[in-house]
SERO-745738 format. One record per residue (C-alpha): residue number from 1; chain; x, y, z. Coordinates in steps of 0.25 Angstrom, whole numbers, plus 5000, padded with zeros to 4 digits. Example, Ala and Ser with C-alpha at 12.3 -4.5 7.8 and 13.67 -1.06 7.14 Angstrom:
<sites>
     i   ch     c1     c2     c3
     1    A   5049   4982   5031
     2    A   5055   4996   5029
</sites>
This chain:
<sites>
     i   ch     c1     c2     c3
     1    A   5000   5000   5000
     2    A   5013   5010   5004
     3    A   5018   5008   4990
     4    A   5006   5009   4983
     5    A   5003   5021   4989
     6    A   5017   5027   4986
     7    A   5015   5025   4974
     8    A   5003   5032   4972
     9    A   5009   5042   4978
    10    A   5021   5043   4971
    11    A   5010   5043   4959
    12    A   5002   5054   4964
    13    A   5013   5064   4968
    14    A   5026   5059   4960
    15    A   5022   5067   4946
    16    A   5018   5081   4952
    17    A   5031   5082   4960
    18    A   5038   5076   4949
    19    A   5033   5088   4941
    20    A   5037   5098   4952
    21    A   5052   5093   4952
    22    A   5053   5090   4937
    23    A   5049   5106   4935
    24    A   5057   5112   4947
    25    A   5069   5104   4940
    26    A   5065   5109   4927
    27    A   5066   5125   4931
    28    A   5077   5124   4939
    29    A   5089   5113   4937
    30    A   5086   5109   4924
    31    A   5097   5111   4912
    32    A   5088   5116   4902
    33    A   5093   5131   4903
    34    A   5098   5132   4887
    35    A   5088   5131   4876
    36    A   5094   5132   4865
    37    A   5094   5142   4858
    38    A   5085   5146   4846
    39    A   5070   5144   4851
    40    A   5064   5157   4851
    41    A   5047   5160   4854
    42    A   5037   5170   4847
    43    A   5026   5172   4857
    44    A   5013   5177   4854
    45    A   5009   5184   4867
    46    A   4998   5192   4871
    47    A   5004   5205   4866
    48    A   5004   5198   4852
    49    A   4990   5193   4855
    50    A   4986   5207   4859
    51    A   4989   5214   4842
    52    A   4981   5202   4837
    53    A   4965   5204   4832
    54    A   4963   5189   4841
    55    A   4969   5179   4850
    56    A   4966   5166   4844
    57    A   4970   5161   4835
    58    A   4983   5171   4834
    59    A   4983   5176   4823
    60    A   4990   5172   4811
    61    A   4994   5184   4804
    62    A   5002   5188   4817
    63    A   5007   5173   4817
    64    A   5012   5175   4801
    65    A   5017   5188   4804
    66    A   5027   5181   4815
    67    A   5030   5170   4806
    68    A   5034   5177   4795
    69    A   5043   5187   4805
    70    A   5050   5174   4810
    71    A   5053   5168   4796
    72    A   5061   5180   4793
    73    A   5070   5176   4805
    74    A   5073   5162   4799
    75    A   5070   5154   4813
    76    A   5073   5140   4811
    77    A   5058   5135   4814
    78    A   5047   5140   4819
    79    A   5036   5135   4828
    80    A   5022   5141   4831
    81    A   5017   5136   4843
    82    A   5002   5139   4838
    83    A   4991   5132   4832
    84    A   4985   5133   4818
    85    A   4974   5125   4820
    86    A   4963   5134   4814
    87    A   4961   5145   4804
    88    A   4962   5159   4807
    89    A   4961   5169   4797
    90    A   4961   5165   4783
    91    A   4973   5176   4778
    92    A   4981   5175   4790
    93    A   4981   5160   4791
    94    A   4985   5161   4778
    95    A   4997   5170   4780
    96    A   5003   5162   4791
    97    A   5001   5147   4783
    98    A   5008   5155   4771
    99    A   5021   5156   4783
   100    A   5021   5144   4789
   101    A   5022   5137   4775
   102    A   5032   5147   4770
   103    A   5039   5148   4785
   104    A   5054   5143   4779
   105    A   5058   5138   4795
   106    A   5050   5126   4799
   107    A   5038   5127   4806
   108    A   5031   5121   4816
   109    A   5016   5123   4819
   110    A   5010   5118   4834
   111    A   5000   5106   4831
   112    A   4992   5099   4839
   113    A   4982   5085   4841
   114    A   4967   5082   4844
   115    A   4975   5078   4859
   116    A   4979   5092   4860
   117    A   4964   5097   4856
   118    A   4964   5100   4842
   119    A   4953   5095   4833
   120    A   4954   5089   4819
   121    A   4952   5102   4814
   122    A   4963   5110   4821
   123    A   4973   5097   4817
   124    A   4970   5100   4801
   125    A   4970   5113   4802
   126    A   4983   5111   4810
   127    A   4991   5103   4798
   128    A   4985   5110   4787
   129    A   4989   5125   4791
   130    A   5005   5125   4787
   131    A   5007   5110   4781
   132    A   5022   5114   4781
   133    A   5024   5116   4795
   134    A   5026   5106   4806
   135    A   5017   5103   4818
   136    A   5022   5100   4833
   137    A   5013   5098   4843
   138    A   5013   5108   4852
   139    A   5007   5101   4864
   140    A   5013   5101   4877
   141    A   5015   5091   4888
   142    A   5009   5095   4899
   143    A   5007   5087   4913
   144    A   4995   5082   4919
   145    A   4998   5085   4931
   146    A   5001   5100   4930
   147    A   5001   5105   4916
   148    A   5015   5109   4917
   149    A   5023   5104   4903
   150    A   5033   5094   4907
   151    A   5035   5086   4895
   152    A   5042   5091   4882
   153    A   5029   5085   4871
   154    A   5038   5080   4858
   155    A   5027   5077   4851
   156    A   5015   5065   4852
   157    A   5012   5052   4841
   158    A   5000   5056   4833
   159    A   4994   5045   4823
   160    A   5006   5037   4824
   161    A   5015   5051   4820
   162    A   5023   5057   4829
   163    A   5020   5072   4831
   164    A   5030   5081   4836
   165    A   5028   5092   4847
   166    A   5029   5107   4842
   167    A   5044   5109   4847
   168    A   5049   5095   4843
   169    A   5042   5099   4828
   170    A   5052   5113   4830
   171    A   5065   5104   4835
   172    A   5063   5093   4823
   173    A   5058   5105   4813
   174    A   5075   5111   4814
   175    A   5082   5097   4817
   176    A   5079   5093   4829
   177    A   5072   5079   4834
   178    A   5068   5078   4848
   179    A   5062   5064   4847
   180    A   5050   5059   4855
   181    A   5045   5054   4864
   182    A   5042   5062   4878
   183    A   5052   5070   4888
   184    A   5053   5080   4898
   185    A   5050   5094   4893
   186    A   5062   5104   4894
   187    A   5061   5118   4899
   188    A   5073   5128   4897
   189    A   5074   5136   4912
   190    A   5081   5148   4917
   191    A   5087   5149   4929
   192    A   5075   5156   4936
   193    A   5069   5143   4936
   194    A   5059   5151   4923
   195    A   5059   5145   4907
   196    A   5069   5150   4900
   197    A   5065   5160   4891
   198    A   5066   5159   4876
   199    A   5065   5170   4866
   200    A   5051   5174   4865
   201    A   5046   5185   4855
   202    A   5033   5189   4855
   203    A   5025   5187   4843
   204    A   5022   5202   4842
   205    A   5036   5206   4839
   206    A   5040   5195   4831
   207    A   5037   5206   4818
   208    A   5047   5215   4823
   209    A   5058   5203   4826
   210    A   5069   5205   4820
   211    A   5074   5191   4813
   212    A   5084   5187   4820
   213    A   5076   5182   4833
   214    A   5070   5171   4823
   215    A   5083   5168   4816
   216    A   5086   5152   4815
   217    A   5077   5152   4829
   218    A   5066   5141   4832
   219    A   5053   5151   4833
   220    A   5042   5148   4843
   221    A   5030   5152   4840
   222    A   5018   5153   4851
   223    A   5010   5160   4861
   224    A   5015   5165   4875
   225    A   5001   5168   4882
   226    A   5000   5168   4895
   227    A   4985   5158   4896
   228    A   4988   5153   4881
   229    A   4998   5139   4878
   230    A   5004   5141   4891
   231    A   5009   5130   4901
   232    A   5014   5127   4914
   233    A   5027   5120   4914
   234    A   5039   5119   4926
   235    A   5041   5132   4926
   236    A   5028   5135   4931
   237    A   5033   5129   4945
   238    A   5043   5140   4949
   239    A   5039   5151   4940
   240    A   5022   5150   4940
   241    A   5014   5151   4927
   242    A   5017   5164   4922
   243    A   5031   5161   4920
   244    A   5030   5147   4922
   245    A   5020   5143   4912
   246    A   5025   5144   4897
   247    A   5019   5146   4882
   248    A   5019   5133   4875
   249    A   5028   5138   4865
   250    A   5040   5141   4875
   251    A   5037   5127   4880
   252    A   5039   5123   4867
   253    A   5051   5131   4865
   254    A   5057   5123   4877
   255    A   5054   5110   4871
   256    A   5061   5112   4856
   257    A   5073   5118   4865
   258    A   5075   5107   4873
   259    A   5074   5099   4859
   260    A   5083   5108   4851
   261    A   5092   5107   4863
   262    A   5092   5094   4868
   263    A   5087   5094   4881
   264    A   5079   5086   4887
   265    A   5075   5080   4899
   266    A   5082   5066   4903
   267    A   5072   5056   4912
   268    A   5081   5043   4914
   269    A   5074   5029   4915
   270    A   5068   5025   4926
   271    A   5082   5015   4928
   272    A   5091   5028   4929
   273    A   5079   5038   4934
   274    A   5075   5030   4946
   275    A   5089   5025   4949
   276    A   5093   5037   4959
   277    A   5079   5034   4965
   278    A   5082   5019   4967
   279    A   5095   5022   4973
   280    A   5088   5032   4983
   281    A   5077   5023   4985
   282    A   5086   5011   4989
   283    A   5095   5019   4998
   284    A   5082   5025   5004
   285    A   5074   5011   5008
   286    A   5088   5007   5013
   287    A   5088   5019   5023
   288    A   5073   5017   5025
   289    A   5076   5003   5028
   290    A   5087   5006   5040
   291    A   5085   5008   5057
   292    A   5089   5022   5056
   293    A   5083   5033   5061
   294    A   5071   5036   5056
   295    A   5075   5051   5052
   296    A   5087   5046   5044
   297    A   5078   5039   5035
   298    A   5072   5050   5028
   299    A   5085   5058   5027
   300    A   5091   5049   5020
   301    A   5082   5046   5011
   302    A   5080   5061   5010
   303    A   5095   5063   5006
   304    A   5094   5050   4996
   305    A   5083   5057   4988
   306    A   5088   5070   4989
   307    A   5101   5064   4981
   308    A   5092   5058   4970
   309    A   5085   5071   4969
   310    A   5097   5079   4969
   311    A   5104   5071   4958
   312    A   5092   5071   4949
   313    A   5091   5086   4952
   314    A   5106   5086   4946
   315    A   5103   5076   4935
   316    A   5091   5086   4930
   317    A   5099   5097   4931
   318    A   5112   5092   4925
   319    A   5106   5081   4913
   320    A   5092   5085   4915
   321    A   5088   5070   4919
   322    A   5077   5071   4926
   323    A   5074   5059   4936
   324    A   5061   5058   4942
   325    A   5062   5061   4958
   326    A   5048   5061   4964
   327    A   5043   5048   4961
   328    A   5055   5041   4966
   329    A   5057   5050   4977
   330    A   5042   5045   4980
   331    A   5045   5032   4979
   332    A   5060   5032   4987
   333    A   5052   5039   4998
   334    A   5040   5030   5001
   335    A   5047   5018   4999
   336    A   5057   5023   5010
   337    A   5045   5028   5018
   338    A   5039   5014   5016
   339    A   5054   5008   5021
   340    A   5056   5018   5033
   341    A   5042   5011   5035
   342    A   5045   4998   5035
   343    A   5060   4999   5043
   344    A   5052   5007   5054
   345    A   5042   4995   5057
   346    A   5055   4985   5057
   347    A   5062   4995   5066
   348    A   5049   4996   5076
   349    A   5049   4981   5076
   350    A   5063   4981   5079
   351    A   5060   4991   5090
   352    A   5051   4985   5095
   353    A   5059   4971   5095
   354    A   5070   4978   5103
   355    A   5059   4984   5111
   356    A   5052   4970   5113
   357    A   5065   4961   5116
   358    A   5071   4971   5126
   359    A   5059   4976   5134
   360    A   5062   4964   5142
   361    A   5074   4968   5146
   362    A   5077   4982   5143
   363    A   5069   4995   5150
   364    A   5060   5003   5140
   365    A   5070   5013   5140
   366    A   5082   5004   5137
   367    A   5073   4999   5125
   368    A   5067   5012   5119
   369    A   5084   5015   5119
   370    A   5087   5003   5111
   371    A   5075   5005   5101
   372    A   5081   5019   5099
   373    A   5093   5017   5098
   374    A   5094   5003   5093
   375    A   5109   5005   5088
   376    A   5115   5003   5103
   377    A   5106   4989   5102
   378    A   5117   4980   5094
   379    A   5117   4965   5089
   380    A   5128   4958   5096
   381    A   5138   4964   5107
   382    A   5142   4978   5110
   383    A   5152   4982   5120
   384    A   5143   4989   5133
   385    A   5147   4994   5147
   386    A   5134   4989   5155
   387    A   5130   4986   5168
   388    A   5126   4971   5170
   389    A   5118   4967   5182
   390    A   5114   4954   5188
   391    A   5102   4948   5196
   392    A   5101   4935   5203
   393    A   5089   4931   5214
   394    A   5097   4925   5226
   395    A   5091   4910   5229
   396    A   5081   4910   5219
   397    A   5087   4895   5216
   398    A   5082   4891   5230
   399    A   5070   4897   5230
   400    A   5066   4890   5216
   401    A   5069   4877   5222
   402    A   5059   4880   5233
   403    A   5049   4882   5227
   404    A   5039   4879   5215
   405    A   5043   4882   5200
   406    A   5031   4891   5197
   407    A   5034   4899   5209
   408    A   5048   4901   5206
   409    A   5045   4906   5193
   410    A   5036   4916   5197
   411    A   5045   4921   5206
   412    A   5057   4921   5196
   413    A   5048   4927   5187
   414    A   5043   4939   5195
   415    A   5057   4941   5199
   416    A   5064   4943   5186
   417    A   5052   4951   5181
   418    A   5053   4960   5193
   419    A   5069   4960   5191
   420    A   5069   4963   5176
   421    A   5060   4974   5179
   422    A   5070   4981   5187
   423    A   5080   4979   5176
   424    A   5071   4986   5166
   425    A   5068   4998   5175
   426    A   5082   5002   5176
   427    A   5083   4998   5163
   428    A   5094   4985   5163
   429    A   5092   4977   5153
   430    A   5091   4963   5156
   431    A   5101   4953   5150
   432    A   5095   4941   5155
   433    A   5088   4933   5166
   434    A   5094   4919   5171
   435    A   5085   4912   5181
   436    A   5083   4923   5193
   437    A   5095   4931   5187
   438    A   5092   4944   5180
   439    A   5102   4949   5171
   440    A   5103   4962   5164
   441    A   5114   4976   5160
   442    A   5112   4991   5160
   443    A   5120   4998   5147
   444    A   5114   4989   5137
   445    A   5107   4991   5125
   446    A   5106   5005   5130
   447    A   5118   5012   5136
   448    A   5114   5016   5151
   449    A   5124   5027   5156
   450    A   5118   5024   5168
   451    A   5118   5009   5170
   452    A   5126   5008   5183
   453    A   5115   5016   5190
   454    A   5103   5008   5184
   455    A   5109   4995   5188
   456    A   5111   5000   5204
   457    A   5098   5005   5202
   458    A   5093   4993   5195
   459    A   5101   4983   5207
   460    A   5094   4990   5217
   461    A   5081   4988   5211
   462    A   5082   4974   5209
   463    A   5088   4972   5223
   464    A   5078   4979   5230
   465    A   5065   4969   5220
   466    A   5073   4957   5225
   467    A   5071   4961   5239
   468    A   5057   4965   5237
   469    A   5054   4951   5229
   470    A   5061   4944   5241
   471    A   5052   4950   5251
   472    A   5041   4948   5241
   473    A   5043   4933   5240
   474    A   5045   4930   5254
   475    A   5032   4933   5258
   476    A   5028   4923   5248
   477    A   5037   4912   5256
   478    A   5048   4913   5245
   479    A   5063   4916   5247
   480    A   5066   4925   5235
   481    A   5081   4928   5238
   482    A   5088   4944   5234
   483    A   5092   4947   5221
   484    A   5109   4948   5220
   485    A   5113   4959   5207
   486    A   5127   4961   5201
   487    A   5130   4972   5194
   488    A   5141   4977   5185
   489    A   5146   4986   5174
   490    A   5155   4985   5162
   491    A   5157   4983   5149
   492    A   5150   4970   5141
   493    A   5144   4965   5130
   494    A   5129   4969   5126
   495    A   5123   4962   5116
   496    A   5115   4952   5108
   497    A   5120   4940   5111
   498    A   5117   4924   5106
   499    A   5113   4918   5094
   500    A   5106   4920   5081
   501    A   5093   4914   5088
   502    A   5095   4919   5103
   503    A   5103   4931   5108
   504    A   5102   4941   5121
   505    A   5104   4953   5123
   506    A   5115   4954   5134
   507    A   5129   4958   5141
   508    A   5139   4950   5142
   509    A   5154   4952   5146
   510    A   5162   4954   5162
   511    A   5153   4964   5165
   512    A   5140   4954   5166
   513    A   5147   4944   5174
   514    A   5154   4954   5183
   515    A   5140   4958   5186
   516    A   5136   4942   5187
   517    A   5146   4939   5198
   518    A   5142   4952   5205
   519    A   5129   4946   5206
   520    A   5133   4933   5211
   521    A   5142   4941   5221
   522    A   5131   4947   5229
   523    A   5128   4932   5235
   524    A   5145   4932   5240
   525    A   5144   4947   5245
   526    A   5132   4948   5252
   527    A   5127   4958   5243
   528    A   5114   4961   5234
   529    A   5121   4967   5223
   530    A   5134   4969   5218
   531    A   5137   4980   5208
   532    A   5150   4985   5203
   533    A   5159   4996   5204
   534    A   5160   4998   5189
   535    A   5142   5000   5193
   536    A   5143   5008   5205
   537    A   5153   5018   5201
   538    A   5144   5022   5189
   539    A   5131   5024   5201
   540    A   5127   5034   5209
   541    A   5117   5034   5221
   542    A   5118   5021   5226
   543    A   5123   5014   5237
   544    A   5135   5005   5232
   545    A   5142   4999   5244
   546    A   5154   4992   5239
   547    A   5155   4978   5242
   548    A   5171   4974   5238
   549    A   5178   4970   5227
   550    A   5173   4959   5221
   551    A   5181   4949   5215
   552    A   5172   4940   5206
   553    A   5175   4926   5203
   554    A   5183   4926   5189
   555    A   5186   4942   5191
   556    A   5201   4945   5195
   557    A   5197   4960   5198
   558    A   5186   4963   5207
   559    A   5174   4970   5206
   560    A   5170   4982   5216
   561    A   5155   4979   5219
   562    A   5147   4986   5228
   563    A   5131   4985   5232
   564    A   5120   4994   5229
   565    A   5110   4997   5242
   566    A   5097   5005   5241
   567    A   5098   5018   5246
   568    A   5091   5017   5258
   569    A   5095   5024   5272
   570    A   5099   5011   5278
   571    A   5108   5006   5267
   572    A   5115   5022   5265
   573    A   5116   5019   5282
   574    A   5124   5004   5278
   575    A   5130   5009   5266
   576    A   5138   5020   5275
   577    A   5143   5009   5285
   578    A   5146   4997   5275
   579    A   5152   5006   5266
   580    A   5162   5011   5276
   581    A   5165   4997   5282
   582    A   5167   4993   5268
   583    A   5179   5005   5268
   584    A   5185   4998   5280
   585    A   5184   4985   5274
   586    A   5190   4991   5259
   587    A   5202   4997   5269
   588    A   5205   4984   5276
   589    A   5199   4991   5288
   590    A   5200   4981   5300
   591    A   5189   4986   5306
   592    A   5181   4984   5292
   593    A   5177   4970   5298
   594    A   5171   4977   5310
   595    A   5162   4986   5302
   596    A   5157   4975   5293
   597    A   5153   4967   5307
   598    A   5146   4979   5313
   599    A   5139   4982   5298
   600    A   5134   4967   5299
   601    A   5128   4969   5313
   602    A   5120   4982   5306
   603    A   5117   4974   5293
   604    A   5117   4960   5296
   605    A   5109   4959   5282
   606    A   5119   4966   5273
   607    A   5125   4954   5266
   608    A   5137   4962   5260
   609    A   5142   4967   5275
   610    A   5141   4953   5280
   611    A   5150   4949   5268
   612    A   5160   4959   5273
   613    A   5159   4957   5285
   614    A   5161   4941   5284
   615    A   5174   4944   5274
   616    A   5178   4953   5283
   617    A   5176   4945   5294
   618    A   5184   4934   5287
   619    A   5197   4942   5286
   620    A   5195   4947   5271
   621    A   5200   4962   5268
   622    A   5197   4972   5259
   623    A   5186   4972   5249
   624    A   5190   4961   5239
   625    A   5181   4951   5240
   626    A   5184   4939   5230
   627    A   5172   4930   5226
   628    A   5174   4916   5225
   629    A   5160   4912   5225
   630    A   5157   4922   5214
</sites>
C-alpha cells in the first residue's frame, strides 16, 4: 500500500515541479546565451494596427508594401508567421500573391490542420494562395498542465507525410536539417534571467528601413500584440506575463536559432539519466538501513541528493544535459522513509529485547541507559573497573534438611525475590544466582562513578532484609540464618560469555573472586560483611570499621577489609571504642588484648570483637590475619 501510494504521488506531484526546475534552470544556468546570429523580426504591433482602416485580417497592401521593402535587402529567407487562410480584398490580395510568387528569397507561409481548428475550406485556401511557397506548421507545443511552451514542435506526420514546423521549413529552406522527432524547446536568456532580445523592427518603419537591416538575414514576419498569439513560457516564472510571455514569432525565432546553431537539449537514457539516482538511492536505504541516530538519517540523505542535484545543476549548465530530479528524488526519499521505517520497528524490537532480557537483572535506570546508549553494550568481553559483590544465607543447608521441599522452596523463593530486589534499587546488576547465593556487580553495562557507595549502601540494605526475614521466619518456628556479603573492586572482564546456543552476561577475573572469598571470610572473622579498602576509600558516610588485613587462601598480598555498620547512635558509640582498640592492636599495643576483653564484656554479641579478642588472647600480633579455612 506505502508503494502504491508513492507512486501516486510521485504521479500526482513529479511533473509540475519538474516544470518549475526545468524552467528555473532554463532562465538561469542554461548555455543558451548566443543565438547565432542572423535572425531578425518584423512586428506588426498596435501602432502599425493603429494606421490601418481594420484589425482582421491585416491588411494586405500593408503586408505587400513590407515584402517588397525586405526584398530589396536581399534576406536569405523570409517567414510570415500569418495566416492566409481566407480572402481579403480582391486587389490587395492580388498584389501580395504577385510578391510572394516573384519573392527571389525562399519563403515560408505559417500553415495549419483540422487538429489546429482549421476547416477544409481555410486548408484549400491555404495551399492555393502562393503554390510556390513552403508551408510550416506554426503550431506550438504547449503543456497540459500550464500552458507554458516547453517543447520545441518540428513538425507532426499528416496522411503518411511528414509535415515540417514553421521554423524547421526556414532551417531546411537555407540548408539546414533539423531531423524529427521531439525534443526539449531551447530559449536563448540574458543574464537578468529575461529572453534574449532579437532584432525586432516594427512593421511601420520597415518602408523607411534602409536595406542593409535585411541584408542575407532570416526575416520573421509576425505580430507582437499583447492578448493576440502570445504564450507563457519559462520566462513567465521569474519575470511575470508581460515580460514573460512572448509573441509566437519570437518563439519561433528561438527555435530555428537553436536549429541554425545547434543547440539543443540532451535527455540521457534512462540507463545514464537515472544512474546518479540509483547510486543515491543505494547509499541512501543503506544509511536508512543502519542503528544510527535518527537525526543522522535524513542529513545524510539530505547531502546525497544534494550532490546528484548539484552535478545535474552542473551537467545542464555546462552540456545542457538535463536529467530529471524530482521523480527520483520522490522515489529515493520515500523508499528511505519506508527503510528509516522499517530499521526503527527492528531497533524498538531490539530495544525492547534489551529491555526484556535485562529487566530482571538491571534497575530501570541502568536499562533506559543501555537502550540509549546501546554502543557501551558490547558482544564479548571488554576490560571494566567494577564492584563485585557476593551473597550467601548462612545454614540454609541445615534448614533444608529439616524441613519439607515445598517449604524450603517457598522460603528460598521469597528470599532471593526480596534479595534481587535490593540489588535492583540501588541499581546492581545481578550476575547470577547459585542456590541461596546472589551474585551480582556495579559498573556494568553502565558506567557508575558512584558504584563503591551503592554497593555500602546496597550491603546494608541487604544485611538489615536478612535480619528482618530472620525474625520474620522465626515466629513461623523456622531457623533462617544471617545473610554474610563480600565486596570488592577492580578491574574485570564484562561481557557476554558461553556459546552460540547459551551465553551470560557476567564478570569474571580476581576482582569477582577476591569479593568471593571476602564473602566466605565473614564465617572466620565473626563479621556480616566484609568489603574492601579498594571499596571504602571511594565511600563517604559510612561506618567502615576496619577489620585487619586479610590474607585470602591462594592470595600472597592481603587485602584491608573493614565492616559497614548502620548508623545508629549505638554503633557510632561502638565504632568510637572498637576503632580505638583496634589502633592499639595495629601498634602492637600490650594492653590491646585488654581493651578487646572489656569491649567483649560490652558487646558479647559482636562477632568481630570476639575474634579479636580470641587472637589476641592466643598471642597473635598486629593486624594480619592469615585465613586457612578460607
Amino acid at each position: 500500500m506505502y508503494l502504491v501510494l508513492l507512486a501516486v504521488a510521485t504521479a500526482i506531484f513529479s511533473p509540475p515541479l519538474q516544470n518549475l526546475l526545468r524552467d528555473m534552470m532554463m532562465i538561469s544556468i542554461s548555455p543558451f546565451t548566443n543565438p547565432k546570429p542572423g535572425i531578425v523580426v518584423v512586428a506588426i504591433n498596435e501602432e502599425t494596427l493603429a494606421r490601418l482602416p481594420y484589425r482582421s485580417p491585416i491588411d494586405r497592401g500593408l503586408l505587400t508594401d513590407i515584402l517588397n521593402r525586405i526584398q530589396s535587402g536581399n534576406p536569405r529567407a523570409i517567414g510570415i508567421d500569418l495566416l492566409f487562410d481566407q480572402p481579403t480584398e480582391a486587389d490587395k490580395d492580388l498584389r501580395l500573391r504577385s510578391v510572394l510568387e516573384s519573392f527571389p528569397a525562399p519563403v515560408v507561409l505559417a500553415s495549419g490542420t483540422k487538429l489546429d481548428g482549421l476547416s477544409s475550406e481555410q486548408l484549400d485556401y491555404l495551399k492555393a494562395f502562393s503554390p510556390r511557397a513552403t508551408q510550416g506548421l506554426g503550431t506550438l507545443l504547449h503543456d497540459n498542465l500550464d500552458r507554458v511552451v516547453r517543447g520545441a514542435h518540428l513538425g507532426r506526420t499528416i496522411d503518411g507525410e511528414w509535415a515540417p514546423s514553421f521554423p524547421v521549413a526556414i532551417a531546411e529552406a537555407v540548408g539546414v536539417d533539423s531531423g524529427q522527432g521531439s525534443r526539449e524547446m531551447v530559449y536563448y536568456r540574458d543574464r537578468n534571467f529575461a529572453p534574449f532580445r532579437f532584432l525586432v523592427y516594427p512593421a511601420q518603419a520597415v518602408q523607411f528601413a534602409p536595406s542593409s537591416w535585411f541584408e542575407n538575414k532570416l526575416v520573421l514576419l509576425g505580430l507582437d500584440l499583447p492578448q493576440v498569439d502570445r504564450h507563457p513560457t519559462p520566462f513567465t516564472l521569474l519575470n511575470g506575463a508581460d515580460k514573460g510571455d512572448l509573441p509566437g514569432v519570437i518563439i519561433h525565432a528561438h527555435l530555428l536559432a537553436s536549429i541554425l546553431s545547434g543547440d539543443r537539449i540532451n535527455t540521457p537514457g534512462q540507463i545514464i539519466g537515472f544512474a546518479p539516482f540509483v547510486a543515491a538511492c543505494a547509499f541512501s536505504l543503506w544509511i536508512s538501513w543502519r542503528s544510527i541516530a535518527v537525526i543522522q538519517k535524513p542529513i545524510a540523505i539530505a547531502a546525497a541528493l544534494a550532490v546528484v542535484w548539484v552535478c545535474a545543476g552542473f551537467a545542464f549548465a555546462w552540456f545542457a544535459i538535463l536529467i530529471p530530479l524530482v521523480a527520483p528524488s520522490f522515489i529515493v526519499v520515500g523508499l528511505s522513509s519506508l527503510v528509516s521505517f522499517l530499521a526503527w520497528r527492528r531497533d524498538s524490537k531490539e530495544r525492547q529485547f534489551v529491555e526484556g532480557a535485562f529487566a530482571k537483572y538491571v534497575n530501570p535506570a541502568v536499562v533506559t541507559k543501555i537502550v540509549r546508549e546501546h554502543g557501551e553494550l558490547r558482544l564479548g568481553g571488554e576490560r571494566r573497573v567494577i564492584t563485585s559483590i557476593f551473597t550467601d544465607l548462612e545454614g540454609f543447608t541445615g534448614l533444608s534438611e529439616s524441613v519439607g521441599p515445598e517449604e524450603v522452596a517457598s522460603l528460598l523463593n521469597e528470599y532471593l525475590d526480596r534479595i534481587c530486589d535490593q540489588f535492583i534499587e540501588h541499581g546492581a546488576t545481578i550476575d547470577k544466582i547459585v542456590g541461596d547465593a546472589v551474585v551480582g556487580f556495579f559498573g556494568a553495562p553502565a558506567e557508575q562513578h558512584d558504584q563503591a557507595d551503592r554497593a555500602v549502601a546496597l550491603t546494608l540494605a541487604i544485611e538489615g532484609l536478612g535480619q528482618k526475614l530472620h525474625d520474620d521466619t522465626a515466629k513461623r518456628g523456622l531457623a533462617l540464618g544471617g545473610t554474610r556479603i563480600g565486596v570488592h573492586a577492580g578491574p574485570a572482564i564484562v561481557g557476554n560469555f558461553g556459546g552460540v546456543r547459551f551465553f551470560n552476561y557476567t564478570a569474571v577475573g580476581d576482582t569477582v573472586n577476591i569479593a568471593a572469598r571476602l564473602e566466605r571470610a565473614n564465617k572466620l572473622v565473626g563479621t556480616k560483611n566484609c568489603i574492601s579498602l579498594a571499596v571504602s576509600k571511594r565511600t563517604t558516610g559510612f561506618l567502615l570499621r576496619p577489620i585487619g588485613v586479610l590474607y585470602l587462601k591462594g592470595k600472597t598480598e592481603g587485602v584491608s577489609a573493614c565492616e559497614a555498620l548502620v548508623d545508629t547512635q549505638e554503633n557510632r558509640t561502638r565504632f568510637t571504642a572498637y576503632t580505638k582498640a583496634y589502633a592499639l592492636a595495629a601498634a602492637g599495643d600490650s594492653t590491646a588484648s585488654h581493651a578487646f576483653e572489656m569491649l567483649a564484656q560490652t558487646y558479647p554479641q559482636d562477632g568481630l570483637i570476639l575474634f579479636h579478642q580470641g587472637r589476641l588472647a592466643g598471642g597473635n600480633q598486629g593486624m594480619e590475619i592469615h585465613l586457612t579455612g578460607n
